[in-house]
Backbone bond lengths (Angstrom), bond angles and torsions (degrees), N, CA, C in turn:
res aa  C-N    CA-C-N  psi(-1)  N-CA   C-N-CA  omega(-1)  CA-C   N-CA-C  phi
1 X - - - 1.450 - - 1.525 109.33 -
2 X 1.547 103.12 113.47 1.900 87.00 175.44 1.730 99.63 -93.17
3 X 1.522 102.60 153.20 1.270 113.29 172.43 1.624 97.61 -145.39
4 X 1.587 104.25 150.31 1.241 97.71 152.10 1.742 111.37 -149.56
5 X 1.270 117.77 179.42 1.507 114.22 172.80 1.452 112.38 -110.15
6 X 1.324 129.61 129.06 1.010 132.89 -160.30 1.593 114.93 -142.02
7 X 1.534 117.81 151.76 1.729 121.67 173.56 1.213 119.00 -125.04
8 X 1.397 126.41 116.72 0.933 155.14 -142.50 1.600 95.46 -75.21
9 X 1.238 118.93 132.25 1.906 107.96 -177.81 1.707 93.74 -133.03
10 X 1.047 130.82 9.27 1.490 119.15 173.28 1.842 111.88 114.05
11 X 1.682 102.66 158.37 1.187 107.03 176.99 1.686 122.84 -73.69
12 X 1.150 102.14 -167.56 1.889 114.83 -177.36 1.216 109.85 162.17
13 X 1.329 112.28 165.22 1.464 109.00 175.10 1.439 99.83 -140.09
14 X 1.256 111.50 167.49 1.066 144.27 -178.95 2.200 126.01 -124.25
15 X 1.541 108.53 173.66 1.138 105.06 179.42 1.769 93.16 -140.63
16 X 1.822 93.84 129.01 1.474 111.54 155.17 1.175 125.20 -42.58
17 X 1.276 109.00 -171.47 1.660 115.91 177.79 1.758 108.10 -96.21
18 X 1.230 91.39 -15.56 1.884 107.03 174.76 1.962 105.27 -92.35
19 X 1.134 118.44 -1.23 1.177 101.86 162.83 1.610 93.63 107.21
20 X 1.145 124.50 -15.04 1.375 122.32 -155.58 1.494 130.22 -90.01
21 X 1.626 132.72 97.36 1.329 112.56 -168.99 1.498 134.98 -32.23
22 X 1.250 146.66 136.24 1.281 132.82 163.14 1.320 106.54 -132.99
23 X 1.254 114.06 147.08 1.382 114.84 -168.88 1.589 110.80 -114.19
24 X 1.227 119.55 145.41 1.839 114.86 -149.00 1.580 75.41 -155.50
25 X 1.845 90.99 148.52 1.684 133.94 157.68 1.482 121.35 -69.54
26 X 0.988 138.22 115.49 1.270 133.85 178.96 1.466 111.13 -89.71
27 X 1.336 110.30 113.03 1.488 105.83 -161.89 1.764 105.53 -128.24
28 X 1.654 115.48 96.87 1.317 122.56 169.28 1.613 126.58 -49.77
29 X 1.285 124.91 101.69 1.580 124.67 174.24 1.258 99.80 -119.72
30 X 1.744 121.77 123.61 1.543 154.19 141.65 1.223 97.24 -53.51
31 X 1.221 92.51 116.14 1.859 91.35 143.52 1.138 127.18 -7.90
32 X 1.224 138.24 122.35 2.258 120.62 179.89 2.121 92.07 -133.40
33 X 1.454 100.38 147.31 1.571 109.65 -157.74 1.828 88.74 -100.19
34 X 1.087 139.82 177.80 0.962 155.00 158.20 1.616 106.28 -91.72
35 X 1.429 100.70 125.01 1.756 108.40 -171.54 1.751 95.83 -114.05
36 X 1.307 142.58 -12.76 1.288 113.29 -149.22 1.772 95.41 173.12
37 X 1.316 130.94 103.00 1.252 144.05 136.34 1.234 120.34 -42.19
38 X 1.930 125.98 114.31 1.558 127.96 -170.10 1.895 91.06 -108.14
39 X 0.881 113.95 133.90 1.843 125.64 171.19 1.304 118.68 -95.51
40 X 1.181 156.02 161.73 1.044 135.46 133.47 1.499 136.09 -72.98
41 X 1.459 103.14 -2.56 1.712 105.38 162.72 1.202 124.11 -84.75
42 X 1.497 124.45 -16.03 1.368 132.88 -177.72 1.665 103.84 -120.84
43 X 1.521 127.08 -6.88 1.427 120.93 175.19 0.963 107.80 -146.23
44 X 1.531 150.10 0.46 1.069 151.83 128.94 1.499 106.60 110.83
45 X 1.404 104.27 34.00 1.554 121.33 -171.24 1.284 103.98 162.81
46 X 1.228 120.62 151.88 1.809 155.17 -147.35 1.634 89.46 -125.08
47 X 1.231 86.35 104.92 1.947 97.06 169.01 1.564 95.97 -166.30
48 X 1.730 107.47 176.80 1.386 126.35 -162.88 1.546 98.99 -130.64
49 X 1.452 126.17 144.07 1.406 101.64 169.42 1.852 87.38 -138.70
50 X 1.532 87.89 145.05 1.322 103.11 -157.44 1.842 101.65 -115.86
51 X 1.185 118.91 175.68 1.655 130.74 -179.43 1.411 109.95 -150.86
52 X 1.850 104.05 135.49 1.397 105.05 168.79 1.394 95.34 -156.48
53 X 1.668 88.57 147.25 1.471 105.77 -169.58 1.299 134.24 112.28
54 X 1.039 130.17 82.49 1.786 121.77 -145.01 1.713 99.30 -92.90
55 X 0.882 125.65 130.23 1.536 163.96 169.02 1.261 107.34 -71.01
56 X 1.646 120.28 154.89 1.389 124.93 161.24 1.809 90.56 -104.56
57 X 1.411 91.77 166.34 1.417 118.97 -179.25 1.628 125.90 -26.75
58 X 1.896 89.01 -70.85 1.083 102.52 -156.52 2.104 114.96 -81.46
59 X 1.791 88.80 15.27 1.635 99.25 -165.40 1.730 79.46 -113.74
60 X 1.348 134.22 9.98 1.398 93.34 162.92 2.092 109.59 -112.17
61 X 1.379 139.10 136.43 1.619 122.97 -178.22 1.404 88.44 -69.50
62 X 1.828 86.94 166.95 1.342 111.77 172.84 1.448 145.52 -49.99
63 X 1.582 104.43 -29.66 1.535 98.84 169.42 1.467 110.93 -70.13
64 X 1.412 129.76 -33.57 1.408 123.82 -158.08 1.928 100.00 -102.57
65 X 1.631 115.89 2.89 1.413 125.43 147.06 1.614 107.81 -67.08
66 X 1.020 115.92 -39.28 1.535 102.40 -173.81 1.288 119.58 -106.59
67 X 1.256 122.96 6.43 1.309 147.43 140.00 1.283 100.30 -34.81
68 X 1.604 100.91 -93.94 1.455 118.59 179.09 1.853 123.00 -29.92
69 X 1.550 99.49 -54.30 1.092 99.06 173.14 1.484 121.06 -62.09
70 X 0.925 128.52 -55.67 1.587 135.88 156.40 1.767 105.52 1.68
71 X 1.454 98.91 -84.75 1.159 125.22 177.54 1.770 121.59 -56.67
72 X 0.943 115.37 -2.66 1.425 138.04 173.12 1.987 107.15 49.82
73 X 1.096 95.64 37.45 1.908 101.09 -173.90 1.537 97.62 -121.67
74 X 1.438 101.71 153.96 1.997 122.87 168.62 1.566 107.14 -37.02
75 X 1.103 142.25 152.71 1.052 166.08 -118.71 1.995 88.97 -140.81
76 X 1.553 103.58 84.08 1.682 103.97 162.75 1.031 125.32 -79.69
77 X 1.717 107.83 158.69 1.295 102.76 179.13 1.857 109.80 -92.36
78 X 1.214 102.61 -41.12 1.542 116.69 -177.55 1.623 107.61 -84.08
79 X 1.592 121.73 116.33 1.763 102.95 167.89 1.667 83.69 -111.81
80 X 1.307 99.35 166.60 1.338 105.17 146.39 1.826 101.11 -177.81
81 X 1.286 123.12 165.62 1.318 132.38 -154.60 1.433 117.74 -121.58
82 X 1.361 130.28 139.43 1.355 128.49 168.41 1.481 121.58 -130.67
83 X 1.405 103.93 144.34 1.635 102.46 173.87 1.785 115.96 -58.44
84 X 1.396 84.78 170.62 1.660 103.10 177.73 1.392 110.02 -173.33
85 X 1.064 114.86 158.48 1.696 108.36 170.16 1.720 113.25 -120.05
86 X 1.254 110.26 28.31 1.527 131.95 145.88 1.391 147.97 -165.83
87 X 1.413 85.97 98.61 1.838 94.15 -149.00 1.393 114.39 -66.14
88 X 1.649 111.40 -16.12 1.597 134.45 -169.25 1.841 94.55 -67.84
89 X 1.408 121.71 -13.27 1.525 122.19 177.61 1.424 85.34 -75.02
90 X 1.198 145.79 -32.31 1.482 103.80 -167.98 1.938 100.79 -138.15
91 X 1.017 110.37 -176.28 1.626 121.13 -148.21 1.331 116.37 -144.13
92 X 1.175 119.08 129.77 1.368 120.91 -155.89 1.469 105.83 -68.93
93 X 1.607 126.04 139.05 1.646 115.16 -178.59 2.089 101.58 98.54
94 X 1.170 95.58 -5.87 1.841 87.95 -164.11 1.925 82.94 -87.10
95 X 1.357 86.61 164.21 1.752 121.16 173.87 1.569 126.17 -92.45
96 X 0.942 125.49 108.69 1.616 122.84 -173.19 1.470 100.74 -118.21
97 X 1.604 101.21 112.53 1.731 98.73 174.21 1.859 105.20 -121.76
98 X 1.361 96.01 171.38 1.421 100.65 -177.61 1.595 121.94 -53.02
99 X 0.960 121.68 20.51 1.377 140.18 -160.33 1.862 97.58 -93.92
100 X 1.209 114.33 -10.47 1.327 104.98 -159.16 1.342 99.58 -117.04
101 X 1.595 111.12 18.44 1.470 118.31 -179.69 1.470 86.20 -132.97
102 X 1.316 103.83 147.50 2.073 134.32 179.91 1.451 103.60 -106.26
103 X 1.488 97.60 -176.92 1.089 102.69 175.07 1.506 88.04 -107.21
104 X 1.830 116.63 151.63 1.559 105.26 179.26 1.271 103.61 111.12
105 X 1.446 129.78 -35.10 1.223 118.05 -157.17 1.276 104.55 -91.91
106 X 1.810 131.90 179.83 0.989 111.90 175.69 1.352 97.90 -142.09
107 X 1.247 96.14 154.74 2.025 116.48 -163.18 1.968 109.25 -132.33
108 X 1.503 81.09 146.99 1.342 97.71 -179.36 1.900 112.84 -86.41
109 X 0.975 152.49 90.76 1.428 134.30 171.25 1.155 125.96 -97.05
110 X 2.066 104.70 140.41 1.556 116.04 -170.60 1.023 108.23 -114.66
111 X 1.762 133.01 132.16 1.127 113.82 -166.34 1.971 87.63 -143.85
112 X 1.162 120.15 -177.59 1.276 126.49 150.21 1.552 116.19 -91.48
113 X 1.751 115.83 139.36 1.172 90.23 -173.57 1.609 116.00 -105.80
114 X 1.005 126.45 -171.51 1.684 114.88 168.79 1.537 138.07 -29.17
115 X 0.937 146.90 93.02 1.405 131.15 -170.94 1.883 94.44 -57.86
116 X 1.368 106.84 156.26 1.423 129.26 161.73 1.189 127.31 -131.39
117 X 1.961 120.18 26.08 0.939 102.62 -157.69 1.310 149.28 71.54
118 X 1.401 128.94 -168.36 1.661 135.66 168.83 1.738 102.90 -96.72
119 X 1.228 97.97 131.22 1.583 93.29 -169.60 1.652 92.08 -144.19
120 X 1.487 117.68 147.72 1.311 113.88 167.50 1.489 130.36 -77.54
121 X 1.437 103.64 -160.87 1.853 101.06 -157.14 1.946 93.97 -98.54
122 X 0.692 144.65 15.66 1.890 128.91 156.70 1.626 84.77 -106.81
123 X 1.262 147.19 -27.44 1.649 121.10 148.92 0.986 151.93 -47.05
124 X 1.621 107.06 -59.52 1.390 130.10 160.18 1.415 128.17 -80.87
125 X 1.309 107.81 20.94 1.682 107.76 -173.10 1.727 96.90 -171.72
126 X 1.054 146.29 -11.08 1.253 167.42 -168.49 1.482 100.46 47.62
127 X 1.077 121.96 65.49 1.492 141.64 167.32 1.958 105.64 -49.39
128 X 1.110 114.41 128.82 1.844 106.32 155.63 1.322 125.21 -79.86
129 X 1.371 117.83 133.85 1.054 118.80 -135.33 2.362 86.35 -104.50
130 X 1.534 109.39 -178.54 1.436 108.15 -152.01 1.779 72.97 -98.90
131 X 1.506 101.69 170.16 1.375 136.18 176.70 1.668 112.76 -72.84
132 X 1.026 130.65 99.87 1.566 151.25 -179.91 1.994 112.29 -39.33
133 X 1.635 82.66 -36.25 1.766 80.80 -170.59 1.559 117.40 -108.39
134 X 1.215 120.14 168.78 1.334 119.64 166.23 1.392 108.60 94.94
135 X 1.205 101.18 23.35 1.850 120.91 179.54 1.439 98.05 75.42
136 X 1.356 136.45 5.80 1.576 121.79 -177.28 1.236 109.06 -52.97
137 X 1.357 144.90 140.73 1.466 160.08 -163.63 2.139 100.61 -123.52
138 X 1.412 106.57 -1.25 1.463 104.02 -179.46 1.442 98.11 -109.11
139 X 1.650 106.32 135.42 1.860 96.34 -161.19 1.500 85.50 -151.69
140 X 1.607 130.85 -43.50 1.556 107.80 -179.33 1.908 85.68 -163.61
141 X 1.317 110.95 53.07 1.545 126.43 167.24 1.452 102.24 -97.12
142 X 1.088 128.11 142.93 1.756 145.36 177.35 1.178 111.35 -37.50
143 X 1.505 103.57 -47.61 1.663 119.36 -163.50 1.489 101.33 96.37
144 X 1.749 111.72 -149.73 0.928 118.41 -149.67 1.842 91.61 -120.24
145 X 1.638 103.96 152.18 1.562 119.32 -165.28 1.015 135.56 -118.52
146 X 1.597 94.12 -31.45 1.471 114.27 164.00 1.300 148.63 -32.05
147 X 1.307 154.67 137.89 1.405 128.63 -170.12 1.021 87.17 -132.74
148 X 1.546 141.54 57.19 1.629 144.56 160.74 1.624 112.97 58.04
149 X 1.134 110.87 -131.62 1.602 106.41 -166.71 1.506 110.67 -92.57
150 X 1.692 101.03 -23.23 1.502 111.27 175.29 1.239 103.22 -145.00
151 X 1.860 86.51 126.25 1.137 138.61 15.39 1.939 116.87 -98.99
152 X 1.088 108.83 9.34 1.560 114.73 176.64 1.124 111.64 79.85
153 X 1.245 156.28 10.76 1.172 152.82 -146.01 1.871 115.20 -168.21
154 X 1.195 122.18 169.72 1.230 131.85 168.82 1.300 135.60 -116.74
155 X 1.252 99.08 80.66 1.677 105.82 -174.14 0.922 139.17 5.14
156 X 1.491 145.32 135.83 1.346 126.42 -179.68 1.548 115.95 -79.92
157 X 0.954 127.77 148.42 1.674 132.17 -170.77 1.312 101.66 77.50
158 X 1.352 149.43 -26.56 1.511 117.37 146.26 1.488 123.58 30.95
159 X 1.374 118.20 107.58 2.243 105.15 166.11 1.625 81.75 -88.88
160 X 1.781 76.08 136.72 1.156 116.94 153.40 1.437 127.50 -152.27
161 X 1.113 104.96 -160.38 1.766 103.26 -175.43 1.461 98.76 -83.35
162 X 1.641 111.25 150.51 1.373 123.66 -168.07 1.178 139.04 -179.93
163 X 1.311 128.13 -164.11 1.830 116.10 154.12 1.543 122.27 -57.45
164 X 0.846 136.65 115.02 1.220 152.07 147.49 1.256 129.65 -66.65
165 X 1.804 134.09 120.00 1.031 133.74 144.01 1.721 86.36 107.61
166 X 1.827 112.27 -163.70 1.414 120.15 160.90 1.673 107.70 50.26
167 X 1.541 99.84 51.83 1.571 116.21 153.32 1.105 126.92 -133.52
168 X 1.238 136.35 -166.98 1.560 143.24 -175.32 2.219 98.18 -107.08
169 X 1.628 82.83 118.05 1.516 90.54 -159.83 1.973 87.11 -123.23
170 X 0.962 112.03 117.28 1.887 104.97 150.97 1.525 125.51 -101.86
171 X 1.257 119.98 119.80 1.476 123.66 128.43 1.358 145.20 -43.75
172 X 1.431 123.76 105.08 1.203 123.54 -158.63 1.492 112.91 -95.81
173 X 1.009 123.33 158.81 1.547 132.06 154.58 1.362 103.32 46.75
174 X 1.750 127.92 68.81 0.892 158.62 137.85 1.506 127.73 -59.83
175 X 1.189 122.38 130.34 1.531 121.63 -151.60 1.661 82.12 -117.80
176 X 1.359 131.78 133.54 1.617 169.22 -133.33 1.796 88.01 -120.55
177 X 1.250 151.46 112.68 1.076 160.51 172.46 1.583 105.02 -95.17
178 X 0.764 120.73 -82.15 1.601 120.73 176.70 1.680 107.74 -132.04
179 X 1.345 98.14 165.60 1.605 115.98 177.03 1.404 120.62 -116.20
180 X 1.033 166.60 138.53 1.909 145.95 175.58 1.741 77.93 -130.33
181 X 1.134 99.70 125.45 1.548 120.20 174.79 1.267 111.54 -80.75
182 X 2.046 111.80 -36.21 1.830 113.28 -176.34 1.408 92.17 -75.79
183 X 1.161 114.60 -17.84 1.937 95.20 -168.34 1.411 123.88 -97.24
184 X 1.676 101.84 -12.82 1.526 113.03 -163.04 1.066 127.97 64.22
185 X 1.608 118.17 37.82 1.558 122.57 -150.70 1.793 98.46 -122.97
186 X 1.123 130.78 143.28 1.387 135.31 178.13 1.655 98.79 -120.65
187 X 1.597 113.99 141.68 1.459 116.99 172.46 1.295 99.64 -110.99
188 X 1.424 125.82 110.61 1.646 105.45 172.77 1.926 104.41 -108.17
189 X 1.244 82.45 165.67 1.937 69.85 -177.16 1.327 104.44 -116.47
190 X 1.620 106.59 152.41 1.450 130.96 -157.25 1.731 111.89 75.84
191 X 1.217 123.86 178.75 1.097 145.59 -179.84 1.329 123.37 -46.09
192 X 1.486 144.18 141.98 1.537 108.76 137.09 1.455 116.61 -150.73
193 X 1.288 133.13 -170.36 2.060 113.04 -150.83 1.369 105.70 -98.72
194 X 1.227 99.29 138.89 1.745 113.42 163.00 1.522 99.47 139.47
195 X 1.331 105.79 162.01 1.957 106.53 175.39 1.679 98.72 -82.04
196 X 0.952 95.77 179.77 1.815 113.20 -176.70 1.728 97.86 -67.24
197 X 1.271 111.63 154.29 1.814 140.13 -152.67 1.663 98.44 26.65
198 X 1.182 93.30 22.21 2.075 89.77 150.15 1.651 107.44 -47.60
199 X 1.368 92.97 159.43 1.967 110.67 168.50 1.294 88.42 -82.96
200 X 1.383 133.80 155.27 1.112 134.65 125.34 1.585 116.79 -133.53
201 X 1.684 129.33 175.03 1.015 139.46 -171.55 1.251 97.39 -112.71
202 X 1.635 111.78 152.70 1.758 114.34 177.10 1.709 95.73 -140.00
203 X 0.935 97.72 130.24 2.070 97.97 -179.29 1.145 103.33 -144.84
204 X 1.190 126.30 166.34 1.496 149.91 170.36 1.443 109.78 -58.60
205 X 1.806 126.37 105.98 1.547 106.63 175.33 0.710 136.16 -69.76
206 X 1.883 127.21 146.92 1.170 121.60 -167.62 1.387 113.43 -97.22
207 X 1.327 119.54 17.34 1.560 122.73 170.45 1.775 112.75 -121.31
208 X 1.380 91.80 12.68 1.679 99.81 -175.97 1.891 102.26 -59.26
209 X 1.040 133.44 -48.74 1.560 144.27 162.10 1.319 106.06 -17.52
210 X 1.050 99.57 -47.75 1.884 118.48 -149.71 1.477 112.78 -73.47
């Protein structure tokens, strides 16, 4: 399973070998160490949990100090974990760099995406919005919700007006443009969620087959 953890630094484009613009993510990955082997006899699932980003001391608390110490590795700032179905491939203390991604390949990315705030429903739901003339006073209100006497009430999950944006969003089946190994830099092409030095996740796709 390749995974890596990565920060998002902004778009650019580039040109094929056909001449052709394509426009690509610039996606920063550090080195990240292996902190922690998951089993399924002791966690009830086969995963790896990994760290990137080295920290000073006094910015990490104590349980995840002795974590660290445990594990005998630098003090990260970012962990986060991925499945596998053999975790015995890798070893606590080992190095995973962008090296294990090509150009060609194709990747899944998870990112958070923008918050927007509270925003209404032809925003957040692309609602049609009411008729402007003829004195109408209904212009970008919900309308009406009701479902009469039955069942009396308004469903739960209802769109409506609300929070917007500032969730966990993936992009799938992303094609890997180039790699620079001195820079730690990934090109993926097209888009993917969060504002610039966002976290994001980079993994192996699971519809790349397909």
């Amino acid at each position: 399973m390749k995974y890596m953890i990565g920060r998002k630094l902004g778009m650019t484009q580039l040109f094929n070998e056909n001449g052709e613009v394509v426009p690509v993510t610039v996606i920063e990955a550090e080195p990240q160490i292996v902190i922690q082997k998951k089993t399924v006899e002791r966690d009830g699932y086969n995963g790896v949990q990994v760290g990137s980003g080295n920290v000073k001391e006094h910015r990490v608390n104590k349980p995840l100090k002795g974590h660290f110490d445990k594990a005998g590795v630098d003090y990260k700032k970012v962990i986060r974990e991925f499945r596998c179905e053999n975790p015995d491939e890798y070893n606590v203390g080992d190095e995973l760099k962008v090296d294990m991604f090509a150009a060609g390949d194709k990747v899944d990315v998870t990112g958070t995406s923008k918050g927007k705030g509270t925003a209404g429903v032809i925003k957040r739901h692309g609602f049609a919005r009411g008729r402007e003339t003829h004195g109408s006073k209904f212009h970008r209100m919900p309308g009406g919700m009701g479902a009469a006497s039955d069942p009396g009430k308004v469903w739960k999950g209802h769109r409506m007006a609300g929070k917007m944006g500032h969730e966990r969003v993936t992009v799938q089946n992303l094609e890997v443009i180039r790699v620079d190994v001195e820079t730690n830099v990934i090109l993926v092409k097209g888009a993917i969620p969060g504002p610039k030095k966002g976290i994001v996740e980079i993994r192996e796709s699971v519809k790349a087959g397909k």
